[in-house]
N, C-alpha and C positions, 0 to 999 in steps of 0.2 A: 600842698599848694596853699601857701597862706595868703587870704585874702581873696582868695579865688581869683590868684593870677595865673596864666597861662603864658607859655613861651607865644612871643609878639604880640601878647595885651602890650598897650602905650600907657604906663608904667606910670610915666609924670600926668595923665589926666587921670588917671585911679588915685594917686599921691594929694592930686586939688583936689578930687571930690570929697576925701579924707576929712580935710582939710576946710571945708567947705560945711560937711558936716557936724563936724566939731565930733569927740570922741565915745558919744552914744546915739546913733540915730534910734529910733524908733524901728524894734525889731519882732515883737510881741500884738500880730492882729488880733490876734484873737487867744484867749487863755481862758477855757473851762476846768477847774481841778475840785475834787471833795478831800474830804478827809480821808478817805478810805484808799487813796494810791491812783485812783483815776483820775488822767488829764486830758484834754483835747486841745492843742495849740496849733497855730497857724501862724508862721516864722518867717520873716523877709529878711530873704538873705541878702540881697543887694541889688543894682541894674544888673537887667541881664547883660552880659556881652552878647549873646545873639541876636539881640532884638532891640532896638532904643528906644520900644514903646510898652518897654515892658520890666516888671523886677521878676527875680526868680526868688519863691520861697517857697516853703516845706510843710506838709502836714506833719504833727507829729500828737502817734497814740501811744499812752502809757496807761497799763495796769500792771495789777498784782502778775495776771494770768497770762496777757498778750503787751507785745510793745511792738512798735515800726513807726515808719515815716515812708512818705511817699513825695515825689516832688510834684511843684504847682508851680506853675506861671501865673502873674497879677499885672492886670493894666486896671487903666479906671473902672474903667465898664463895669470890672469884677467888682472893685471898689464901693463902688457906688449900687451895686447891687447888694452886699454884703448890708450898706446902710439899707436898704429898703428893707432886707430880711432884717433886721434891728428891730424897724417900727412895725412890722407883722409882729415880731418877737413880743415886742411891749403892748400890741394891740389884743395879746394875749392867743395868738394865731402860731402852728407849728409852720416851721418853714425848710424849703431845699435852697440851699446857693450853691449855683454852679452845676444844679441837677442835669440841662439841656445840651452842656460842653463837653466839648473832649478832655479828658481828664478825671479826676476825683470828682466826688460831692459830699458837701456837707451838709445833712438832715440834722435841724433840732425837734426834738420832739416833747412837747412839754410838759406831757403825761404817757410816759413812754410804757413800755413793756413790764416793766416793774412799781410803776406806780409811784412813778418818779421819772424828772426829767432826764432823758438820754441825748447825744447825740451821733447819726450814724455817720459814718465814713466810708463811701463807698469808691472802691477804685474799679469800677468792670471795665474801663479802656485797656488797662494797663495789667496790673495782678489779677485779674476778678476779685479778689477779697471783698469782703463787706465786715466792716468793725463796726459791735452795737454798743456804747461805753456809757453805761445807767449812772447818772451822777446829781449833786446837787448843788449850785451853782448857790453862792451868795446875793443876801435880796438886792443887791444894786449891779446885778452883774450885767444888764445891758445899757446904761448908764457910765459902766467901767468901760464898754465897748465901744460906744458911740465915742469917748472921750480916745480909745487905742485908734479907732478908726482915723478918727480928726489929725491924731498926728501924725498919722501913716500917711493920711491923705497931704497936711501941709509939708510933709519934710518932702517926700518920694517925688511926690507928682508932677512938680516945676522940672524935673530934675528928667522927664519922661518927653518925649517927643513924637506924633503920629497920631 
């Protein structure tokens, strides 16, 4: 299914919004990686079709040892909450986003388990899993994020309705 069309998606409005978008939107909310093979990213796949107040995107965990993805639904709210945990983040504060919802959540923790910052992944809606992924983020990496957020927020959000 390229594109994430489905038989009787309307074809020519996924075609404009292509088109609309120009050939790279902003797909990368969030992207924690170290040297040593571990990543934590948070992926906007596109509007959803179910929902027009919403885009559908993907957690995805990679190590040496474990990998998956799990799916996520994002409207602002999430958005705008993700910024709040930012500025906990830089205020030097661990944070959950998305702990109190249906769905995943994502814990940073910024002197984790190892003595180093982690962050967790918990799916108990859906797999129960919980991924704990010890990693060390680059010194400006919530300053990269504010900046991933900003564009998420200006490209997606006009584009959202409800």
């Amino acid at each position: 299914m390229k594109d994430g069309l489905r038989s009787g998606d309307d074809r020519s409005v996924l075609a404009g919004e292509r088109a609309v978008m120009g050939d790279s939107p902003p797909r990368e909310l969030i992207s924690l990686a170290d040297d040593e093979g571990n990543s934590v990213s948070v992926n906007v796949l596109g509007r959803s079709p179910r929902w027009t107040a919403g885009l559908d995107a993907e957690i995805v965990v990679k190590t040496p040892f474990v990998s998956g993805r799990v799916d996520l639904a994002l409207y602002v709210a999430r958005l705008e909450s993700w910024a709040e945990a930012l500025d906990q983040l830089d205020a030097g504060d661990d944070v959950a986003w998305m702990e109190m919802s249906s769905g995943p959540s994502i814990f940073v923790q910024l002197t984790g388990e190892h003595d180093c910052p982690e962050v967790v992944v918990e799916d108990e809606s859906g797999s129960m899993v919980t991924v704990r992924v010890p990693l060390v983020p680059p010194d400006d990496w919530i300053a990269d994020h504010r900046r991933r957020l900003r564009q998420v927020m200006d490209h997606w959000v006009p584009m959202l309705s409800g």
